[in-house]
C-alpha positions as CSV (number, residue, x, y, z in Angstrom):
1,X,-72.0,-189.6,-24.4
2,X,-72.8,-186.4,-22.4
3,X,-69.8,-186.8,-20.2
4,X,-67.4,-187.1,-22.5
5,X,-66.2,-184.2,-24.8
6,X,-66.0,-183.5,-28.2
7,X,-62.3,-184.5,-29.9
8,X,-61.7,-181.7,-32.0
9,X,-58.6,-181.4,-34.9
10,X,-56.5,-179.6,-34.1
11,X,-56.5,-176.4,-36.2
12,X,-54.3,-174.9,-38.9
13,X,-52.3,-171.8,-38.4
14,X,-54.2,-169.1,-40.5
15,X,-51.2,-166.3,-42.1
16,X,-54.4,-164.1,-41.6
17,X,-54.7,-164.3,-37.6
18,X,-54.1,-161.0,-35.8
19,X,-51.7,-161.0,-33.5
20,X,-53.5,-159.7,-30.4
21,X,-56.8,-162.3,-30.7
22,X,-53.9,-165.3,-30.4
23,X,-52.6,-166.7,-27.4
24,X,-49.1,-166.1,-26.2
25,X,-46.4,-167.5,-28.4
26,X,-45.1,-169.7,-25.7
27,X,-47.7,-171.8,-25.9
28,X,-47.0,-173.1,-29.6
29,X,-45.6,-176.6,-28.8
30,X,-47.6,-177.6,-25.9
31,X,-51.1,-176.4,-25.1
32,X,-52.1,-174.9,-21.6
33,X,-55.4,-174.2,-19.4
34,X,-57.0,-171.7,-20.7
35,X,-57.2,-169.9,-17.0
36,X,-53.6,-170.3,-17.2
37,X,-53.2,-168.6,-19.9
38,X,-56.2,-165.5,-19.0
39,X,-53.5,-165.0,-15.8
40,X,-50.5,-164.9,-17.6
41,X,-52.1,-162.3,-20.1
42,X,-52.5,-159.8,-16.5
43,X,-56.4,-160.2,-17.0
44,X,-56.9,-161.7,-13.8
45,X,-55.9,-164.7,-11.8
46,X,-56.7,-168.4,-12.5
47,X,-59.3,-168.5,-9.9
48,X,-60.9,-165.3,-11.0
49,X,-60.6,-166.4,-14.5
50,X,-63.0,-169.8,-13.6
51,X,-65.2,-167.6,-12.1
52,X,-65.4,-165.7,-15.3
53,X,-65.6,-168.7,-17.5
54,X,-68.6,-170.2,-15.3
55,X,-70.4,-166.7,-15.6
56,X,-70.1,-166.9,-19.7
57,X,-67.6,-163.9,-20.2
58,X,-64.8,-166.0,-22.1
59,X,-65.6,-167.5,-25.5
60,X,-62.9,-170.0,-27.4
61,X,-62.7,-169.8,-31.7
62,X,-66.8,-168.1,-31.3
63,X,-68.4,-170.2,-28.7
64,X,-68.6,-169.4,-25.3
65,X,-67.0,-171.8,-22.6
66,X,-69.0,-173.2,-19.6
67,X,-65.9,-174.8,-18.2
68,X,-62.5,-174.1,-17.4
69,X,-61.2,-177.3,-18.0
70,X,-60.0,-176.6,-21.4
71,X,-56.5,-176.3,-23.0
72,X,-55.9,-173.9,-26.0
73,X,-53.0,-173.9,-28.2
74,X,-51.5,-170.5,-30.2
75,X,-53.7,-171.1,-32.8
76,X,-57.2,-170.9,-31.0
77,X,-58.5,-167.6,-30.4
78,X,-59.7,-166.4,-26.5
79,X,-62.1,-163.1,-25.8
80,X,-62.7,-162.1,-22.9
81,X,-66.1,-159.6,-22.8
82,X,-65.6,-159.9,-26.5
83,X,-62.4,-158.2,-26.2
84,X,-59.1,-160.2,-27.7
85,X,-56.4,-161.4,-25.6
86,X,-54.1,-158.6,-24.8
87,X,-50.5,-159.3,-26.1
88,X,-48.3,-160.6,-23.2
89,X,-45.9,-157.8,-21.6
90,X,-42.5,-158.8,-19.9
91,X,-42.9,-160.3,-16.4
92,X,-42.5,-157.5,-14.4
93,X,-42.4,-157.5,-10.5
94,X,-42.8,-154.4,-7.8
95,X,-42.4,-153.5,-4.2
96,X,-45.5,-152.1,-2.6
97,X,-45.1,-150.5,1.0
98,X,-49.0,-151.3,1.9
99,X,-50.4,-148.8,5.2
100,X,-52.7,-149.6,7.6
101,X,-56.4,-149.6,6.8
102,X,-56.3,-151.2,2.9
103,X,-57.6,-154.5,2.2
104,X,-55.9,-156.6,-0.2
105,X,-58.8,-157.3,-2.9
106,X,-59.9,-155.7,-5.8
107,X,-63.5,-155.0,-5.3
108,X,-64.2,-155.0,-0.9
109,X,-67.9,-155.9,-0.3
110,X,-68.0,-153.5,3.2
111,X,-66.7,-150.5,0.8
112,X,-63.3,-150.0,2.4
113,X,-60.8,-148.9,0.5
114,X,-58.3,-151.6,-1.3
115,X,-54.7,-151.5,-2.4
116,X,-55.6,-151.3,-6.1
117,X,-57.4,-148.1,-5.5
118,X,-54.2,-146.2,-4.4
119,X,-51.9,-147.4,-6.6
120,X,-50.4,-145.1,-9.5
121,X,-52.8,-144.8,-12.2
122,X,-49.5,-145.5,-14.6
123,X,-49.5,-149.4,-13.6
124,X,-50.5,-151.5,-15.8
125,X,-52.7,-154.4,-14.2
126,X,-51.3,-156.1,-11.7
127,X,-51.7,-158.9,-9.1
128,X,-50.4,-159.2,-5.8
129,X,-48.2,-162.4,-4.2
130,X,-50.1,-162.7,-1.5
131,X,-51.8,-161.2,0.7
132,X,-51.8,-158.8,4.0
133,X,-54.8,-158.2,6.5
134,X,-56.5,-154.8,6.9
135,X,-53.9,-154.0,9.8
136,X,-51.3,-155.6,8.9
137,X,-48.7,-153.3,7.1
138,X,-45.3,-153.3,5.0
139,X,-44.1,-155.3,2.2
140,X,-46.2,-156.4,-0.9
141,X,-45.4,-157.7,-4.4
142,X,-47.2,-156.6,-7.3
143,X,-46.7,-158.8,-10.7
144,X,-48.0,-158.8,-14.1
145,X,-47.9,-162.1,-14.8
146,X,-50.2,-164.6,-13.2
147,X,-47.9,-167.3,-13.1
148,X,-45.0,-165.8,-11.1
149,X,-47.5,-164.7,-8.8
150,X,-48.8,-168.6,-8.2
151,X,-45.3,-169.8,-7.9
152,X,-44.3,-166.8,-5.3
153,X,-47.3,-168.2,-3.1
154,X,-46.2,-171.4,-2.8
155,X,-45.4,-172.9,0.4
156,X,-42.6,-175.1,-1.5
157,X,-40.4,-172.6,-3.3
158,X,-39.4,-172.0,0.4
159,X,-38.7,-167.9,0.0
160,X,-39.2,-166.9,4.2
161,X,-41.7,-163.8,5.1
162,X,-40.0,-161.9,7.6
163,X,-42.2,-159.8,9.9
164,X,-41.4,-157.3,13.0
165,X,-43.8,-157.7,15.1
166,X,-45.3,-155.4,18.7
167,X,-47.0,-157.4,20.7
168,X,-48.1,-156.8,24.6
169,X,-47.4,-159.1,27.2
170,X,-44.1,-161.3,28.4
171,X,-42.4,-164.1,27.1
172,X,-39.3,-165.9,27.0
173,X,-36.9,-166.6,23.9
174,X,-36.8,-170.2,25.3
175,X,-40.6,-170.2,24.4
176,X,-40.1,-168.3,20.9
177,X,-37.5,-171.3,20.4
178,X,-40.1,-174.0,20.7
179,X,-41.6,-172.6,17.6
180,X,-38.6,-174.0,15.4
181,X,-40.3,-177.7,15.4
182,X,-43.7,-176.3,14.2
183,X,-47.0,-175.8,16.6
184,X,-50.5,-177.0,15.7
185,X,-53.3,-174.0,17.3
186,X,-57.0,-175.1,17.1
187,X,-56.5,-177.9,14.6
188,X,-54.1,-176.2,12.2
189,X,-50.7,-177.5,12.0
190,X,-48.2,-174.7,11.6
191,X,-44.7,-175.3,10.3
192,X,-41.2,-173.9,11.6
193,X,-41.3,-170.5,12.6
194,X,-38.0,-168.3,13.6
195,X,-38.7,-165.9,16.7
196,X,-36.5,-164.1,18.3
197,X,-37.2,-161.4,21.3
198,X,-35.6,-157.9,20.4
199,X,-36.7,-155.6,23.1
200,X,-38.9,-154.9,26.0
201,X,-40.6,-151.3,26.0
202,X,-43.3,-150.8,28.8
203,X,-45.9,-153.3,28.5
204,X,-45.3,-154.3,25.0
205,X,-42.3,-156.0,23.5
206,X,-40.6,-156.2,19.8
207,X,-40.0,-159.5,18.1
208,X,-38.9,-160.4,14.8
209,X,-40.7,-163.3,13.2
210,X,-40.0,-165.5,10.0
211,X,-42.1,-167.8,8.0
212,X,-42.3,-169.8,5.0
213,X,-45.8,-171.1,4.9
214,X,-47.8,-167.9,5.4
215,X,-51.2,-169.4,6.5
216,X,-54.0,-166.8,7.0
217,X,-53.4,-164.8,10.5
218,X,-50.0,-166.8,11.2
219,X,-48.0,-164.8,13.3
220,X,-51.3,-163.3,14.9
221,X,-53.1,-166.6,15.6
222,X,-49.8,-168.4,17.0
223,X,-48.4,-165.3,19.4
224,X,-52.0,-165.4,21.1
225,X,-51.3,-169.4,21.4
226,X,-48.5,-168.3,23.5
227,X,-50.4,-165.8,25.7
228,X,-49.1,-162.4,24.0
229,X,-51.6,-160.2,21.7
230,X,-50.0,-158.8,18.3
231,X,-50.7,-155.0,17.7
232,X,-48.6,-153.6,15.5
233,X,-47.2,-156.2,12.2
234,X,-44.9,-154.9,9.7
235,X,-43.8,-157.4,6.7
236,X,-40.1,-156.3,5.9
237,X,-38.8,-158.6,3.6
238,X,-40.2,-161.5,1.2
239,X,-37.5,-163.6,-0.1
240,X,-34.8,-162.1,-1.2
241,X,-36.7,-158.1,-1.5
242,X,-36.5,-156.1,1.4
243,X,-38.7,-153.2,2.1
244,X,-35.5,-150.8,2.9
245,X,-36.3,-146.9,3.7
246,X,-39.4,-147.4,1.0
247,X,-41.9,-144.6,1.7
248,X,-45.4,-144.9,2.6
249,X,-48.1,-146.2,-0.1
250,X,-45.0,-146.1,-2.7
251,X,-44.1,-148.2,-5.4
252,X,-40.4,-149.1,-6.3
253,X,-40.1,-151.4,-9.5
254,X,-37.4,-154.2,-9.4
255,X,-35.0,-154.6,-12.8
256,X,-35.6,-157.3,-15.1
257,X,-31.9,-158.6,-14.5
258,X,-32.0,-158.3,-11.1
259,X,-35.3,-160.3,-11.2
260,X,-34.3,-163.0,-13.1
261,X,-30.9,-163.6,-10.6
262,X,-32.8,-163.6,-7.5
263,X,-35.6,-166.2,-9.0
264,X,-33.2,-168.4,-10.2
265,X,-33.4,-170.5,-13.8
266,X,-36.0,-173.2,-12.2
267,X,-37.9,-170.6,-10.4
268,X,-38.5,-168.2,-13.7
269,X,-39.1,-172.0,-16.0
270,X,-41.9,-173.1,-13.6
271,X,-43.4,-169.4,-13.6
272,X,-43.3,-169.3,-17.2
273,X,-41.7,-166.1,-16.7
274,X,-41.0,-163.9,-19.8
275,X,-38.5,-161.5,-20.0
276,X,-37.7,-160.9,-23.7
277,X,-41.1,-159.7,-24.2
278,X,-41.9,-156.0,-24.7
279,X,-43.0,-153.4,-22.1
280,X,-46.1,-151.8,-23.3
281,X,-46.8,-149.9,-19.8
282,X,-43.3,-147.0,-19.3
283,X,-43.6,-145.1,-16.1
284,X,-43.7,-141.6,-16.7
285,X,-40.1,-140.4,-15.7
286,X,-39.6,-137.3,-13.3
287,X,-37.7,-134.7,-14.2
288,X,-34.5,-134.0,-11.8
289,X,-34.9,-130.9,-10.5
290,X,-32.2,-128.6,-10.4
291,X,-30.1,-127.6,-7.9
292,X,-29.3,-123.6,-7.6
293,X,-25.9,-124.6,-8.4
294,X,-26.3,-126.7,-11.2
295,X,-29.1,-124.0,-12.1
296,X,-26.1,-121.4,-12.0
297,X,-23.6,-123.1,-13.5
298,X,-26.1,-124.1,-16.7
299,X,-26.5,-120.9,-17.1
300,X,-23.2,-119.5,-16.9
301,X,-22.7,-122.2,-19.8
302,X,-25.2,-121.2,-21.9
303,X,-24.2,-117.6,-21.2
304,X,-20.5,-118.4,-22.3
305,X,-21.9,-120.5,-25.7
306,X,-24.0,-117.5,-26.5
307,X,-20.7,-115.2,-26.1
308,X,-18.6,-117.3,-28.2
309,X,-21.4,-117.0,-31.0
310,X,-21.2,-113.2,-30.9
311,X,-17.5,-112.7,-30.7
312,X,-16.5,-115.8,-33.1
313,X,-13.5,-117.0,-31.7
314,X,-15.0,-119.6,-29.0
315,X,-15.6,-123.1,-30.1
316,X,-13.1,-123.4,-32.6
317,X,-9.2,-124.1,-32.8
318,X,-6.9,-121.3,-33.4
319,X,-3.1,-121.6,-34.3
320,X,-0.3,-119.9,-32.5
321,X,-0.1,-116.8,-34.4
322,X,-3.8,-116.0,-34.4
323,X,-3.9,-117.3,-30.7
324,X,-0.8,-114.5,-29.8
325,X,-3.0,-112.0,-32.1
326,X,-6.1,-112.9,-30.2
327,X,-4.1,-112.0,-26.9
328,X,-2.5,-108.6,-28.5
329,X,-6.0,-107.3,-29.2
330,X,-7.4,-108.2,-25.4
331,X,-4.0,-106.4,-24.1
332,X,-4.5,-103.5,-25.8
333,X,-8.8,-103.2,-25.3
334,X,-8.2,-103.5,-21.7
335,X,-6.0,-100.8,-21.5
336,X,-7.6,-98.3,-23.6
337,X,-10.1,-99.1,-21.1
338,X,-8.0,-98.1,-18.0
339,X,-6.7,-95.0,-20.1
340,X,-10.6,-93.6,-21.1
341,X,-11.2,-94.2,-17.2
342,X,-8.1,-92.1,-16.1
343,X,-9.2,-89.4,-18.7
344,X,-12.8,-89.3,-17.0
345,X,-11.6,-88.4,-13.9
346,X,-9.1,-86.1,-15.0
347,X,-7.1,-83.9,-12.3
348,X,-9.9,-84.5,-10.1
349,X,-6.6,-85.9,-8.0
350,X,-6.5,-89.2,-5.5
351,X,-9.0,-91.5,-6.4
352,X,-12.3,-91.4,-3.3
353,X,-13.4,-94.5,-1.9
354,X,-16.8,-95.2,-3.0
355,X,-19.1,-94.9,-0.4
356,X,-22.7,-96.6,-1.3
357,X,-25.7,-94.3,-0.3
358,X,-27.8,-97.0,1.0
359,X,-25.1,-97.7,3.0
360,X,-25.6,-96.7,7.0
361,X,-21.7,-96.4,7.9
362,X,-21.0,-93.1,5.8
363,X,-17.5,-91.6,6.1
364,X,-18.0,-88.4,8.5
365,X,-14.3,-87.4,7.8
366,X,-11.1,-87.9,5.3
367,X,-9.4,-91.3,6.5
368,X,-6.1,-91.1,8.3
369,X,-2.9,-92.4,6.3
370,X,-1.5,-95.5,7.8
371,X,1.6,-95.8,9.5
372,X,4.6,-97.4,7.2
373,X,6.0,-100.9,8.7
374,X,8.9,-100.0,10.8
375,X,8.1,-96.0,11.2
376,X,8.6,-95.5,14.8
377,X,6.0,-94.9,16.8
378,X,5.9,-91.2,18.5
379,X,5.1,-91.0,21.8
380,X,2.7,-88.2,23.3
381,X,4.2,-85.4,25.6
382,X,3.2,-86.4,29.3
383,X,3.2,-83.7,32.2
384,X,3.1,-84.1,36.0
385,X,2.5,-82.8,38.8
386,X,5.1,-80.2,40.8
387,X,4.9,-78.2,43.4
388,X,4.6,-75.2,40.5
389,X,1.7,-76.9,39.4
390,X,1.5,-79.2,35.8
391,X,4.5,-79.2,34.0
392,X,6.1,-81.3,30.9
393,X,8.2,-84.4,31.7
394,X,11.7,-83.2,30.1
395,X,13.2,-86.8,31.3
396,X,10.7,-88.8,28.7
397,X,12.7,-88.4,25.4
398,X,16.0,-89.1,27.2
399,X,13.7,-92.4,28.7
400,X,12.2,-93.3,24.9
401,X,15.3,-93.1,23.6
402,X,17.2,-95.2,25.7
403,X,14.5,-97.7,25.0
404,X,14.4,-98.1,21.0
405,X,18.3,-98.4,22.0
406,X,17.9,-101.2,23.9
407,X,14.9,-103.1,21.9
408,X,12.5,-102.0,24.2
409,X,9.1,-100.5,23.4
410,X,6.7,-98.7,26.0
411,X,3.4,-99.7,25.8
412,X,0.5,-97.4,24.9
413,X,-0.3,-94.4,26.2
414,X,3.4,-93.6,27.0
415,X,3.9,-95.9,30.3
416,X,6.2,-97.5,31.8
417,X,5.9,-101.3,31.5
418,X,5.1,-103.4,34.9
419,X,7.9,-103.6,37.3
420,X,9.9,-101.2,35.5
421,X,12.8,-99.5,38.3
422,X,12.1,-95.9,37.2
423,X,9.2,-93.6,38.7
């Protein structure tokens, strides 16, 4: 019968099979759909990879297939444009902080630009969980394995979308607490949804919403329900990943052990996910740069390893007898030093201070000596007024002295201290 298709033996392992025109060793024991198995290779997803089956791009063991409703084992061998299978890499998973204005598609009919065109070129091929609107911004998961990406889609594994969301107009938390038991908009019957009202500023006001389902325009279609228009949607978390302070367009690459803990043993089985596999796609990894510190301190380092070649005696132990030697000799250099500098100047007397000539404060005479601690301080003659005119104040030593001998001390310029009973 037409209908009914061909049984075909199953075939022999050949020693003589490459390795990259084979399917993925997981598949050995049980066989899988072959669009399973084109997703989980990165080459596209299963609905993509139907598409390219119907349009005769995928042939099995040299015949091309017409539908995707075939299993394959490890032993049958898939091209794809006549290219083998690519060799499956480790299930890999990134955060992707998606701006406004990119559409979540590989290939946009209208020409606008897509996600895939501004991600690194140093990706491998990825898919995304998921998908945000042209306006919507935030959080985005990329993955190179088809299968996680399915599983992270689905509605049952139950991880919540959490989204902060602008919207203009008023309403009440009482109303955003109605959304807990679900809301059916225009035929479509929406699940539980956790809203609750931040803040009001000016006409608009800041919610943050959560969601497990995400049906196409969700939050969008259900806040207009309520009589509020969305402007401004931000995704900041999926599951257990959070967007955190992760710039603009970046791309931030989660560790395979921290992947495997937050998906969980039944998760990562019903993914098929793969993490004793090799990476064939290594970021390129940025140089640190340097701090002028760190810059100055490497190179005092290599400045002292390149003195301790010349001299010799850096680098290496010495014992106490060469050590006291090694000291004796530095002694005695650094004063044959001091005693060639003395000999320069000669009995050229008191050594000068150096005055730099670029220097604008030059010294226009010799500097006064400084007064020892405890050398009394001499105060000036002071004359007054008589009626023979200006004469010297004879009564001003016999007044100074009586004041050292009593612990006293004038202040300056020869006065006599505030409230003082002699004129």
């Amino acid at each position: 019968m037409q209908g009914k298709k061909p049984s075909r033996a199953p075939a022999r392992k050949r020693p003589d099979a490459e390795p990259a025109n084979v399917v993925s060793d997981n598949t050995l024991e049980r066989g899988e759909r072959i669009a399973k198995v084109m997703a989980r290779a990165g080459l596209c997803s299963r609905r993509e990879a139907e598409t390219w089956i119907e349009a005769g791009r995928v042939q099995l063991n040299g015949k091309v297939l017409a539908t995707p409703a075939i299993t394959v084992s490890a032993n049958d061998k898939v091209l794809v444009d006549g290219e083998p299978l690519p060799m499956r890499e480790r299930t890999r998973l990134w955060l992707y902080h998606k701006p406004r204005g990119l559409v979540t598609t590989n290939k946009d009919p209208e020409g606008r630009p897509t996600v895939f065109e501004r991600l690194p070129k140093e990706l491998p091929r990825v898919l995304t969980v998921g998908r945000l609107d042209i306006n919507t911004e935030g959080l985005l998961l990329l993955t190179n394995d088809g299968g996680l990406a399915r599983v992270l889609e689905l509605p049952s594994t139950g991880w919540l979308r959490r989204y902060r969301v602008r919207a203009f107009g008023k309403i009440t938390q009482a109303d955003l607490d109605a959304l807990q038991d679900g809301i059916a908009v225009e035929g479509v019957l929406y699940g539980a949804i956790e809203a609750t009202l931040d803040k009001e500023q000016g006409g608009n006001i800041w919610l943050t919403v959560g969601l497990r389902e995400g049906k196409n325009r969700e939050v969008k279609r259900v806040l207009e329900h309520l009589g509020i228009t969305v402007n401004r949607l931000i995704r900041i978390s999926y599951g257990p990943f959070q967007l955190m302070d992760l710039p603009d367009n970046d791309v931030r690459e989660i560790r395979g052990r921290i992947l495997r803990d937050q998906l969980g043993e039944a998760l990562a089985n019903e993914a098929g996910a793969d993490f004793d596999a090799p990476i064939f796609h290594q970021p390129k990894q940025d140089t640190p740069k340097k701090s002028p510190a760190s810059r100055r301190s490497s190179e005092s380092g290599s400045g002292r390893k390149s003195g301790g070649d010349r001299g010799g005696n850096q680098g290496k132990w010495l014992t106490a007898r060469e050590g006291k030697s090694e000291t004796d000799k530095r002694k005695t250099a650094k004063n044959d030093r001091q005693d060639r500098k003395q000999a320069k100047r000669g009995g050229a007397g008191p050594r000068q201070e150096k005055v730099s000539p670029r220097s604008k404060f030059r010294m226009t005479s010799e500097p006064k000596p400084r007064k020892e601690f405890g050398e009394q301080r001499r105060t000036p003659q002071r004359r007054i007024w008589s009626e023979d005119g200006l004469l010297e104040d004879k009564a001003q030593q016999s007044r100074a002295d009586q004041d050292n001998k009593d612990g006293r001390r004038p202040p300056k310029g020869g006065g006599r201290p505030r409230g003082g009973g002699r004129s």
